[in-house]
C-alpha positions in Angstrom: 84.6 117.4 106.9 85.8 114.3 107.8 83.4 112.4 105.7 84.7 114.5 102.9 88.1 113.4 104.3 87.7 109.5 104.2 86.3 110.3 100.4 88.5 112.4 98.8 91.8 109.5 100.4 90.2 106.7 98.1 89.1 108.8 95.0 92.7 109.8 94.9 94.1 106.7 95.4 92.4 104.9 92.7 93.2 108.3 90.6 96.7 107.4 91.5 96.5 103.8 90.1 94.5 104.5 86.8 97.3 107.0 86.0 99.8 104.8 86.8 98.0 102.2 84.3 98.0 105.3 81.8 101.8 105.7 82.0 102.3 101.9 81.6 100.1 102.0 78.3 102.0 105.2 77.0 105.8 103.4 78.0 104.7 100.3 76.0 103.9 102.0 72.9 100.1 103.1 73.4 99.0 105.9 73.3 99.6 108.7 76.0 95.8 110.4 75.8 95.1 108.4 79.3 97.8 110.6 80.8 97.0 113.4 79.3 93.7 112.8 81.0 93.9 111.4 84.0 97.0 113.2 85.2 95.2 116.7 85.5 92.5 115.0 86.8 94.7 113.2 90.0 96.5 116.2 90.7 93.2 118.5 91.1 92.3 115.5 93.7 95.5 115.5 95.1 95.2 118.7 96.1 91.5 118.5 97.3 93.0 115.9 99.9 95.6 117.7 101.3 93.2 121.0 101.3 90.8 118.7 103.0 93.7 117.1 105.9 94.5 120.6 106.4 91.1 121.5 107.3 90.2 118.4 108.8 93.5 117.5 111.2 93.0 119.7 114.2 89.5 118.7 114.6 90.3 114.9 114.9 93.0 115.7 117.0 96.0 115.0 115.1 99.1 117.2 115.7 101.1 118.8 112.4 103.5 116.3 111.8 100.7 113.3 111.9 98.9 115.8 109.1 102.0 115.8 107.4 102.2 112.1 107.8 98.8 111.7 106.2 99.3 113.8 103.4 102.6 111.9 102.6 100.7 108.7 102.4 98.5 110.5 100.1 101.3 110.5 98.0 102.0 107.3 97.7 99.8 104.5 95.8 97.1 103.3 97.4 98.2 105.1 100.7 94.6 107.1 100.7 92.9 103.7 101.1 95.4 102.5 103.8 95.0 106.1 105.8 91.1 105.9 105.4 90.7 102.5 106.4 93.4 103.0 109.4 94.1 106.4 110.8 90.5 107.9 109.4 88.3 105.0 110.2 89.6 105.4 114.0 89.2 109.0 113.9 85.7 108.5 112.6 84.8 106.1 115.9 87.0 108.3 118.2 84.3 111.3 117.1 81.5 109.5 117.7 
């Protein structure tokens, strides 16, 4: 699960930074189909991630509020890649 984990943090952040570029083009006079798009798209993944540090936080041995921690730096661009690279990476070679 944990694998799944350190996947599903940088699929969402770079879901999170294409719909950002989608809302730029739509605010400058393109068209908004990109948000229309991608936006479902993140928040299904979004939600994968935090079903997936819900399942996963006990077993690395984080506590509730570092969960809570993790899922709001899920929430934040590029804060998946900074939590899988960081706090995930060292849960990784803690495991094993």
């Amino acid at each position: 699960m944990l694998g799944f984990l350190r996947r599903i943090s940088v699929i969402e952040s770079v879901s999170y930074l294409a719909l950002l570029v989608a809302v730029i083009v739509k605010r400058t006079g393109g068209t908004e189909l990109g948000v229309q798009i991608i936006g479902p798209i993140h928040g299904v993944l979004f939600l994968a991630f935090v079903w997936a540090v819900l399942q996963t936080f006990k077993q690395i041995g984080w506590s509730f509020p570092r969960a809570v921690q993790a899922m709001v730096l899920g929430s934040l661009p590029l804060g998946g890649i900074w939590l899988e690279r960081n706090w995930l990476a060292e849960a990784e070679s803690d495991a094993g």
